[in-house]
N, C-alpha and C positions, 0 to 999 in steps of 0.2 A: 712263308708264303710259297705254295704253289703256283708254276705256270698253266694257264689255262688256254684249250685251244677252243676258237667259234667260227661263226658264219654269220659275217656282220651288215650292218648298211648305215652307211655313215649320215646322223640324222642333222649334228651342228657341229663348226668345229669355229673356235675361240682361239683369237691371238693370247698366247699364256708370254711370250717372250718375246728375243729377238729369234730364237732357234726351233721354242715350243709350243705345243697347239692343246689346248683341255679338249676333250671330243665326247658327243655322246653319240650313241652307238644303239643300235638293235639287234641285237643275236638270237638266232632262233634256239641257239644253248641255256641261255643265262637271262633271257631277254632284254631289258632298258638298262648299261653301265655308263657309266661316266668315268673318262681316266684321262693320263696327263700324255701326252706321246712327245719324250724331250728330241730336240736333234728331228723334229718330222717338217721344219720349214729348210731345213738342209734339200741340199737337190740329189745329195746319197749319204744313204744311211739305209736303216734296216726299214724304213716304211717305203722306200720308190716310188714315191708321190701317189701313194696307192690311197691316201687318206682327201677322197676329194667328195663333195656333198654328193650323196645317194649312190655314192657306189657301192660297189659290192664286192668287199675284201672277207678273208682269210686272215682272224689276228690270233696273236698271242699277248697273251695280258695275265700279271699278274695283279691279284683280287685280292686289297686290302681287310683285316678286318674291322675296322673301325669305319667312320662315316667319310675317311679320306678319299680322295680319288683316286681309284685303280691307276696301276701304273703299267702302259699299254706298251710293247717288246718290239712287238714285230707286225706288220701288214701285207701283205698278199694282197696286189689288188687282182678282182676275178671281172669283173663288168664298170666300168662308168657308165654314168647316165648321159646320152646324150640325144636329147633326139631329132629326129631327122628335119635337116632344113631348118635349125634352127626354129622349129615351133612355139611361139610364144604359150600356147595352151597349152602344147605337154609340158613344156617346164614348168608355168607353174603348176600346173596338177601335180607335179612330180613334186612338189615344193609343198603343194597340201597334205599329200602323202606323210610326207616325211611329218608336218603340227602335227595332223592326226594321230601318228605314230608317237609322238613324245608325250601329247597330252593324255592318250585314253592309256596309259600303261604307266606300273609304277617299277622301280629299280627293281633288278633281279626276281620279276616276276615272269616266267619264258610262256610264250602264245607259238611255239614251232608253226600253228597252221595259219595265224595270223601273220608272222614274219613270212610265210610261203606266198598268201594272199596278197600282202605288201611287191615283195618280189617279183611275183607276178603282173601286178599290176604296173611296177615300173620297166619293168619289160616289155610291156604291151604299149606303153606311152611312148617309149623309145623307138618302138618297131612303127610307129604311125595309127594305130590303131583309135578305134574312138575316144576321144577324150570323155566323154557325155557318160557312154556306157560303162568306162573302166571306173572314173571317180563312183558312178552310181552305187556298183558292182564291191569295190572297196569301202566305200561308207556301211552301206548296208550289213555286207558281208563280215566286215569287221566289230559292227554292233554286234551282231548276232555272237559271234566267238568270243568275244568278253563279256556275253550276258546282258546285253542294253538295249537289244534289238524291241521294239513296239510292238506290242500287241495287235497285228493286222486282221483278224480272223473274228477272237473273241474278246469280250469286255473284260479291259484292264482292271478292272474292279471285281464285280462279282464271276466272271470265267463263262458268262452266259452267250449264247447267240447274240449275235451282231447282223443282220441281213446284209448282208454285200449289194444295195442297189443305190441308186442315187446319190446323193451327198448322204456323208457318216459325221457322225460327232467322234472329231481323234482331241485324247487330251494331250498336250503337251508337255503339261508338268506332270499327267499321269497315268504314263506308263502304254498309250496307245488308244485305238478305239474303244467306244461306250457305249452300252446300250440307252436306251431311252431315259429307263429308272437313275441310272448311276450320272445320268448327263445332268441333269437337273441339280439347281445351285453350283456349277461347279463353274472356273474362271480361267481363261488360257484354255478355252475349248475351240477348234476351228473345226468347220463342216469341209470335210476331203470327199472327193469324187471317188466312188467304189473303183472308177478303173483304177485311179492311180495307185489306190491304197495294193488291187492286183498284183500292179508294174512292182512295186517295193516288195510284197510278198516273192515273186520271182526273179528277182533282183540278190535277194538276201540266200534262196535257196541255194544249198552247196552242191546239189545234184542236175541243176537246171542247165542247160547250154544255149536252151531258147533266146536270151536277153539280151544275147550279143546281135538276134538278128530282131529285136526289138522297137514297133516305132513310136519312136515319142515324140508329137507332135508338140507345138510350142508350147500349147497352153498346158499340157500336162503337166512338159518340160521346167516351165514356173511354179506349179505348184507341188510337184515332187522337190524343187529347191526349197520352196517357201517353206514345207514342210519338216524337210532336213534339216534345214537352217536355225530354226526355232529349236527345234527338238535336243540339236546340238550346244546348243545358248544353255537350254535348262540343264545339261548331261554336264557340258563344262562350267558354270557357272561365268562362262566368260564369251566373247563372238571370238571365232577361228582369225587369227590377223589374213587368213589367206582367203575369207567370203567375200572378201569384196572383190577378188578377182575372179569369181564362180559364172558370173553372168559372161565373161571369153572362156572360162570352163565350159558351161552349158551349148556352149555354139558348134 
C-alpha cells in the first residue's frame, strides 16, 4: 500500500472506539473514501483535531485494495466550518451540503469542480453570505456536474422547443420540461412558472454571477423548493433527512 496525499472535507465521522473515529471524507483527488483514523479521539496525535464535521483538512491516507476501509495517517486541518454568530441556517445548510455530498457521489469516483463548488459554498455560509442563494447555487450547480441537471430549455423527451411563458409542464420523473405532445398521459407532471424555471437555468450556469444579486420573492422562493425537492426524491429514491430544515434554509 501506498500513502496517498488530498484535499478533503470531512463529510461524517463515527465513534469506531474509545480512541477511534471511521470517517468519510470528499477529496477533490480521489473523491468519496471512507477510512478508520485510529488515536484521532486523542487530544495529540497526528490528526490535531483537524478531523471535525465540514472542515477542510490536508490528509494522508493509505488506500486499501479490497472493500476494507482505507486507513487514514495524518490530517492537516486548513478551514472549520464555522459560521458567524452562531447561525442556525448556515449550519444546517452546511449540514445539507455535506447529505448532498454523500449521496449524489459514489467511492472513489473524483468531481474536482464539484468538491470546489462544495467548498465554496461552505465558505460562503461561513462568511454570512445568503443562505437561499448559495444552497440554490449548489443543488443546481452540482446537478448540472454529475450529469442530473433538468432539462430547463428543451423537452426532456423528444429535444424539441418548449415556449418559456406561463406555466410549463416539468416532469419529475422525467428528466425536466415537456412539450405539449410528450406531456400528455404522463404522471408526476407539475406546471412551473417560466420565471422560475429562468431563476434555475441561471442558477445552474457556471459562468453566471448574476444570481447572487438575484430576487426571489416568496412565492418563487416555494416553488423553486417545491420543485427541488421532488426532483431530488426521484434522483435519490429517498427525501434528503436535511428537507425538512429547508423552509429556515429558504429564509
Amino acid at each position: 500500500m501506498s500513502a496517498e496525499k488530498a484535499t478533503a472535507l470531512v463529510l461524517r465521522l463515527v465513534e469506531f472506539s474509545e480512541t477511534s473515529l471511521v470517517v468519510t471524507l470528499f477529496t477533490r483527488e480521489f473523491g468519496k473514501i471512507r477510512g478508520i483514523a485510529k488515536g484521532a479521539r486523542r487530544l495529540k496525535g497526528p490528526f490535531e483535531s483537524a478531523l471535525d464535521l465540514l472542515a477542510l483538512c490536508r490528509i494522508v491516507f493509505l488506500r486499501k485494495s479490497s472493500e476494507a476501509l482505507d486507513l487514514l495517517t495524518e490530517a492537516k486541518l486548513q478551514r472549520r466550518f464555522r459560521p458567524a454568530g452562531r447561525d442556525l441556517s448556515s449550519l444546517y445548510a452546511g449540514y445539507y451540503v455535506a447529505e448532498l455530498l454523500n449521496e449524489l457521489t459514489d467511492d472513489y469516483d473524483p468531481h474536482p469542480e464539484f468538491f470546489d463548488l462544495a467548498d465554496q459554498t461552505l465558505e460562503a455560509l461561513a462568511g454570512g453570505e445568503s443562505v437561499l442563494h448559495w444552497v440554490l447555487r449548489f443543488e443546481l450547480g452540482g446537478l448540472r456536474l454529475l450529469g442530473h441537471l433538468p432539462s430547463l430549455e428543451v423537452c426532456a423527451e423528444c429535444g424539441g422547443d418548449v415556449p418559456m411563458r406561463g406555466r410549463v409542464a416539468f416532469g419529475q420523473l422525467h428528466g425536466g420540461v415537456l412539450c405539449t405532445d410528450c406531456r400528455a398521459g404522463k404522471t408526476s407532471v407539475v406546471a412551473v412558472s417560466a420565471g422560475v424555471l429562468r431563476m434555475m437555468a441561471q442558477l445552474a450556469d457556471p459562468e453566471s454571477r448574476a444570481w447572487q444579486r438575484m430576487e426571489i420573492d416568496a412565492r418563487s422562493r416555494g416553488e423553486l423548493r417545491g420543485v427541488l425537492n421532488h426532483y431530488l426524491y426521484g434522483l435519490l429514491g429517498k427525501k434528503p433527512r436535511m428537507h425538512q430544515y429547508l423552509g429556515i434554509l429558504a429564509s
